[in-house]
N, C-alpha and C positions, 0 to 999 in steps of 0.2 A: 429504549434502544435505538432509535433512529429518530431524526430532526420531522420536524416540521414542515411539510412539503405542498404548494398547492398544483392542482392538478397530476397525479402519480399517476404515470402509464402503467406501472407494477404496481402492486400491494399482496405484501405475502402477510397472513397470521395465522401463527402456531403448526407452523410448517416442521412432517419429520416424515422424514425416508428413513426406509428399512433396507437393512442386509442382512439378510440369514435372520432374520426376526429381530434384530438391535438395531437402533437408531446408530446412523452416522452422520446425522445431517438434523442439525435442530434450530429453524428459525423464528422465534415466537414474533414477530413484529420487525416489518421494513418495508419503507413506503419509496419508490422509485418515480423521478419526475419526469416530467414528458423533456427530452432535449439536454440531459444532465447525463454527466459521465462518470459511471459509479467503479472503483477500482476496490475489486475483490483483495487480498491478501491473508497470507496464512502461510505456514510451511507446508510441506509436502504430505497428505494423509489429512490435511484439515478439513475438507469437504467442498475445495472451492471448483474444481470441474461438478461435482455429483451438484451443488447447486445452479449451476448453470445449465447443466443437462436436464436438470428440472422444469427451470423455465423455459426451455425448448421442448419440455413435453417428449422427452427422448426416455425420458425413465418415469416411473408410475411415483404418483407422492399420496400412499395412503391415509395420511392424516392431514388435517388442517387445508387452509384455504387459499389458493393462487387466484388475483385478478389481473386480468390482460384488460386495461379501457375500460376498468370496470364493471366486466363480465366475468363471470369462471370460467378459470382456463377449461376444466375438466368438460367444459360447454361448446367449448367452442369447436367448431366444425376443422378435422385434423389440415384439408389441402388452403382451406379461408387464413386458420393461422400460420402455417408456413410461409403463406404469400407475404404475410406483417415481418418475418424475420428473417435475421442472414448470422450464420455461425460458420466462425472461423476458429481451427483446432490449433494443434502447435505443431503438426505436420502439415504439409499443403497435403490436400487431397485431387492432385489434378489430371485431367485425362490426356491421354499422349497424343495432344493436337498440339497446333498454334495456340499460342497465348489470345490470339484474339480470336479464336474458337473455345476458350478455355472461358472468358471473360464472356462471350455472345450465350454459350449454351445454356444458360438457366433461363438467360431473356426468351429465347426465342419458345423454349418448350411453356413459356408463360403465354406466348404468342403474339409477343410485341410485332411491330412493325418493322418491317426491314429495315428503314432509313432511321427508325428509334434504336434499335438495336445498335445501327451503327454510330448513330449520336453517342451513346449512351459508354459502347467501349471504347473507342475514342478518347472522350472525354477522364474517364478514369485511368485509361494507358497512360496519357497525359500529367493528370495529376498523382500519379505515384512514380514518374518518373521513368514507365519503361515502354513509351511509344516506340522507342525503335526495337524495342522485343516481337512487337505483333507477328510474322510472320514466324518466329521461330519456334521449335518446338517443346512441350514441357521437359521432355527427360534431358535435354542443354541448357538447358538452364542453374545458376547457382543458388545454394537455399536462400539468401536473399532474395534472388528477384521470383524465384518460385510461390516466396510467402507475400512479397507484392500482388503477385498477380493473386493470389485467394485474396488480399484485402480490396484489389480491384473488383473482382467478381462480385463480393459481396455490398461491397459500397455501391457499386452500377445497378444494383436491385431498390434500389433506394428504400430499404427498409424502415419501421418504423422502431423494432427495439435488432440492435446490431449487439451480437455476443461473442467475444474475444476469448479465447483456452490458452493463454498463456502462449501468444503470437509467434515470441522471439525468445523464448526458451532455447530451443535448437541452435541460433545462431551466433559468432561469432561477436564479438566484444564491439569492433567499430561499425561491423553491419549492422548489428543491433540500436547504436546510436543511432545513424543515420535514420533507421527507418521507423524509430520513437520520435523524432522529431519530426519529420514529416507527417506522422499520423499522427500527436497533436497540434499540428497546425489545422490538418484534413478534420478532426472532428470538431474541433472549433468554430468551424464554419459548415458544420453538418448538423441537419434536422432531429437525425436518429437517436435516438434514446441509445446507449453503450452502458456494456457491464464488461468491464474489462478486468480479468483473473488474469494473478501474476503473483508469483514468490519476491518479486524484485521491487522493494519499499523505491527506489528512485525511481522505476519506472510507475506505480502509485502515486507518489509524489507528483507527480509531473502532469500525468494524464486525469489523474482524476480530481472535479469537482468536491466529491468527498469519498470516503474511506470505507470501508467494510472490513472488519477484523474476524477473520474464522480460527477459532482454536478447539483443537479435540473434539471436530465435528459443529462447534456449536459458534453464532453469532456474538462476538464478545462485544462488541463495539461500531458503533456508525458515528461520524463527523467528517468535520473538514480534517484534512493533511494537518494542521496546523491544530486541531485538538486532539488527531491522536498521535502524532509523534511528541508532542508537549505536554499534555495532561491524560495520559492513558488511564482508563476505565478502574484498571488492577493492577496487580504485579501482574500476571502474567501476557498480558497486554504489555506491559510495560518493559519485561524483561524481549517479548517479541520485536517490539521497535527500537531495541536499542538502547533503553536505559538502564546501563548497566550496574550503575548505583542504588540499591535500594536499601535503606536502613532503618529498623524500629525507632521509632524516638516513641517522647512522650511531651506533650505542650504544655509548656509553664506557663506560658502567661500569653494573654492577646491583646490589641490596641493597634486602632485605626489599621485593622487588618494584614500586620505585620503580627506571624506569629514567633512566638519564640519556644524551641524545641531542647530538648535534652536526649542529647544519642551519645549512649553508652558515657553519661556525665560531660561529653560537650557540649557546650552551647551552637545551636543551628537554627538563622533566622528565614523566616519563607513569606511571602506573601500570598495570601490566601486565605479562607475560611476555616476555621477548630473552633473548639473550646479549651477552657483550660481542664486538663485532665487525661482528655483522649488518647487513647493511642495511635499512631498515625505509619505511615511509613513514607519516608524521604527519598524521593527520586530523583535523580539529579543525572543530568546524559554528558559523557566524556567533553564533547567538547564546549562546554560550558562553565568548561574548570579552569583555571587558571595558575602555572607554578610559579613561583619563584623561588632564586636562592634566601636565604635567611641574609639579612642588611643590605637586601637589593631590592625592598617592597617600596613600591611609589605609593602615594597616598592615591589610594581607588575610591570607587562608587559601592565595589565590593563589600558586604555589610560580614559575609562572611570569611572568616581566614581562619583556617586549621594548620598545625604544624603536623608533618609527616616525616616517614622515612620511606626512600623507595623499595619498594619490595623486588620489582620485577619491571624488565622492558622486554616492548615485543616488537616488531613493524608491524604496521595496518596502512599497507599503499605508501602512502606520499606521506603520511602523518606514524607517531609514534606514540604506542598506548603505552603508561605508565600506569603501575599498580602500586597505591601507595598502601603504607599501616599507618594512619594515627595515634600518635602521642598523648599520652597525658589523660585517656579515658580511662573508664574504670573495668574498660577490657579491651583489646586490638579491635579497628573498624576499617575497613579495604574501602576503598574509594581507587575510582578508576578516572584516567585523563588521559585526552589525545593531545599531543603539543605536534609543532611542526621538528622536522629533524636537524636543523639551524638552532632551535632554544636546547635542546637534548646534546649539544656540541657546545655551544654558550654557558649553559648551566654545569655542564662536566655530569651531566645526571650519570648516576650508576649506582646500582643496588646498594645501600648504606647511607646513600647521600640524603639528608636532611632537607627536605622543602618547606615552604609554606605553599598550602591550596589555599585560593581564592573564588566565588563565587558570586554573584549576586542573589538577593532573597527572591529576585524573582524569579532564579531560574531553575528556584526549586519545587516540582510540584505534592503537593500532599494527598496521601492515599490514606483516608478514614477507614481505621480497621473496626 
């Protein structure tokens, strides 16, 4: 379930919290590095606050094992581990002072030094961008700069494991940018171990080193960005990131690790590991696909090309999903594509119209059932 790590600030095994006597929270194995930034994801009810609030020792974990540096959590002394961490929710939590009273007060009741104190908010006024906020007070402030100043707060404690509750949830589309990108440039160049929960795969994407997949409570998946939106665990891993294609085949034939599938009596070629026999299933992510009109295919790299009919168009932002039906199998197969809305105006696409999809074998990944 989880990479190969040396030195893990965290290590959880066969971790399960209870509610009402049922597990909602099931982590059998996950090794957390010292300085690595781990991006939680799941929809909403998956468990990814309830595991965060675990490893802040906010909620009791009757089973299984937490290590904090290699001691149990359940050991550690309650005010010694708080001083280790800093937790930031999706509401600010702030008192109706000055933002640099807001940002000073956890320092001083730790009983830093005046002039550290003021080092210390200063410095993160600064680097999140609302130095000239200090004297103002928290209830003027906008949720923007309000959820700055909590990541100020907690960054100037210089913790050693910092835990994110889904930051920018609350906020607005382009505030939201904004303060994703500043806070991964800020953890980039921060010491702190980060587990950052969030519903939002680009903001995953972005921030995190690697990935953590929670579904219906339990740990589906750990890798890089790049091994789970591309080669997800399962279908339903698979179906959560995005790949909207998935298809039974069955593998006829293999050679030099190109295999060759049968779905629903088309031919479908993939690159990848089977045998001849298996059943598999075919995932393949919208925009990966390729349409053309029929007598307007250029000679591709594409190993695969299906002929369709469009079923259905939707808008998806700036791009345009296409639902096609497959021809010529030995039952209807739906394959889904994002084109831009330039090709969908080029092509005359509209429900009836006749395409061929193209894809490459490599950009199919195989799910061994």
């Amino acid at each position: 379930m989880t990479d190969s790590l040396e030195s893990p600030l965290v290590v959880v095994r066969g971790m399960r919290v209870l509610r009402g006597g049922q597990p909602v929270l099931e982590v059998d194995s996950l090794d957390i590095s010292r300085g690595e930034t781990l991006a939680v994801i799941g929809p909403n009810g998956a468990g990814k606050s309830t595991l965060l609030l675990a490893l802040a020792r906010l909620i009791r974990v009757p089973k299984g094992q937490v290590l904090f540096d290699g001691q149990p959590l359940s050991s550690l002394d309650d005010l010694a581990f708080r001083r280790k961490i800093a937790l930031v929710l999706q509401e600010p939590l702030l008192l109706d002072i000055s933002v640099f009273d807001n940002v000073a007060a956890p320092l001083r009741f730790r009983g830093l030094p005046r002039l550290e104190v003021k080092r210390r908010v200063e410095t993160w006024l600064e680097r999140m961008g609302i130095a000239p906020l200090a004297p103002r007070r928290a209830r003027r402030l906008s949720g923007g700069e309000a959820q700055r100043v909590s990541l100020a707060r907690a960054l100037a404690l210089q913790p050693e494991l910092l835990l994110l509750d889904e930051p920018f949830s609350a906020l607005d589309a382009p505030t939201r940018a904004r303060l994703l990108a500043d806070l991964h440039s800020l953890l980039a160049d921060n010491p702190a171990t980060t587990i950052f929960v969030t519903h939002d795969q680009d903001e995953a994407m972005l921030l995190g080193r690697r990935v953590a997949v929670l579904l219906e409570g339990r740990l589906r998946q750990v890798g890089t960005p790049s091994q789970i939106f591309n080669t997800p665990a399962d279908e339903a891993v698979a179906a959560f990131v995005g790949v909207e294609t998935v298809l039974p085949g069955k593998v006829i034939s293999t050679r030099d690790q190109l295999v060759t599938m049968s779905v629903a009596g088309l031919p479908v070629y993939a690159v990848g590991q089977a045998q001849r026999g298996q059943q598999v299933l075919v995932c393949l992510r919208p925009e990966d696909i390729t349409l053309w009109r029929d007598g307007l295919l250029p000679s591709s790299s594409a190993r695969n090309q299906l002929t369709g009919i469009v079923d259905r168009l939707a808008p998806s932002g700036p791009l345009v999903r296409v639902e096609l039906l497959l021809t010529g199998g030995t039952e209807p197969v739906s394959l889904v594509a994002l084109i831009t809305r330039p090709s969908v105006e080029e092509m005359h696409l509209a429900p009836g119209v006749e395409v061929i999809a193209t894809f490459k074998a490599s950009a199919v990944h195989l799910i061994v059932r």
